[in-house]
C-alpha angles and dihedrals in degrees: 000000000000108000117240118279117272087009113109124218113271086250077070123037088048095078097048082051094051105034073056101055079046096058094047091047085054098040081047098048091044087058091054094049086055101045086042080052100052090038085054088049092048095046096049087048089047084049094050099051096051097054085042087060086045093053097044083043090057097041087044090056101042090053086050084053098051102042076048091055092043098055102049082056091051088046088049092050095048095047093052094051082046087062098051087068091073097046123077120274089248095051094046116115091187106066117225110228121205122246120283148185117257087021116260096245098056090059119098101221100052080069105048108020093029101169121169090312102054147054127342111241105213105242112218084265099054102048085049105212134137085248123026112238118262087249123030116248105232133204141199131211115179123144132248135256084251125072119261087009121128128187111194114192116200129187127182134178144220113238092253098054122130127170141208105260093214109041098020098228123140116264104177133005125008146323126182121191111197117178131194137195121214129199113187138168102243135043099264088211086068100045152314104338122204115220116234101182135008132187125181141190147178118248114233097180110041115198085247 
């Protein structure tokens, strides 16, 4: 039987069916490689961005733990100079300087080479706790240019706080500088004074 005009013989219209389905397979298969490929990239971004939250999260937090640590310590250290005004001047471990132009506090070497004439460094007793903080929170207590006026100056540190030795400033971890001023009724330079009034503030621009 003579086939039909224009039709080849099934010998040979089976390869051109099945070298199409291969290259359909193939076209299909390389797709999938491509789309594989983007859905890996956006998952590793995807995966990138989400350890780099965790990270900031952490490091957020444990600057939040730190200026928190360091300000219980500063709070310590002001409200322990505070005392000092109601006990007598020869009992007082927290020496009361006498006012001074430009203010003690504000004046780099009371803090690190305190001396006789300058801040007050919290022994292990006096801060109270079971162990006593890697640096010592200090305080201040000087008076003010007006009678029966205090001004008390209080730093404390995080436990990872270093400094530069010759200028002072922080170089790691936390400092917190927290001032108060105190009115009272006596001189505290002639006895126990009893404090009126008192305002406090946290320093945002410490002198160092």
């Amino acid at each position: 039987m003579t086939p039909c005009h224009g039709l080849a013989p099934p010998s040979v219209r089976r390869p051109v069916r099945a070298s199409r389905v291969t290259r359909a397979v193939a076209h299909a298969r390389g797709f999938v490689l491509v789309v594989a490929l983007l859905m890996l990239a956006a998952i590793g971004l995807a995966s990138a961005a989400i350890m780099r939250n965790a990270t900031l999260g952490e490091q957020v937090a444990d600057g939040g733990r730190q200026q928190a640590q360091a300000g219980q310590y500063a709070q310590l250290a002001l409200r322990f100079c505070e005392s000092q005004l109601a006990r007598a001047p020869a009992s007082r471990a927290a020496a009361l300087l006498p006012a001074v132009v430009p203010p003690a506090w504000s004046e780099q070497r009371r803090w690190t080479n305190p001396g006789v004439d300058g801040a007050h460094a919290l022994t292990a007793r006096e801060t109270g706790g079971a162990g006593p903080p890697r640096v010592a929170p200090q305080c201040l207590l000087e008076a003010a240019s007006q009678p029966g006026t205090y001004t008390v100056t209080a730093r404390g540190f995080s436990a990872d706080f270093t400094d530069d030795p010759t200028t002072g400033a922080t170089r790691s971890g936390c400092a917190v500088w927290l001032q108060a001023t105190l009115y009272v009724d006596v001189a505290a330079s002639a006895g126990a004074a009893v404090v009126r009034r008192r305002m406090w503030q946290r320093l945002l621009t410490p002198p160092f």
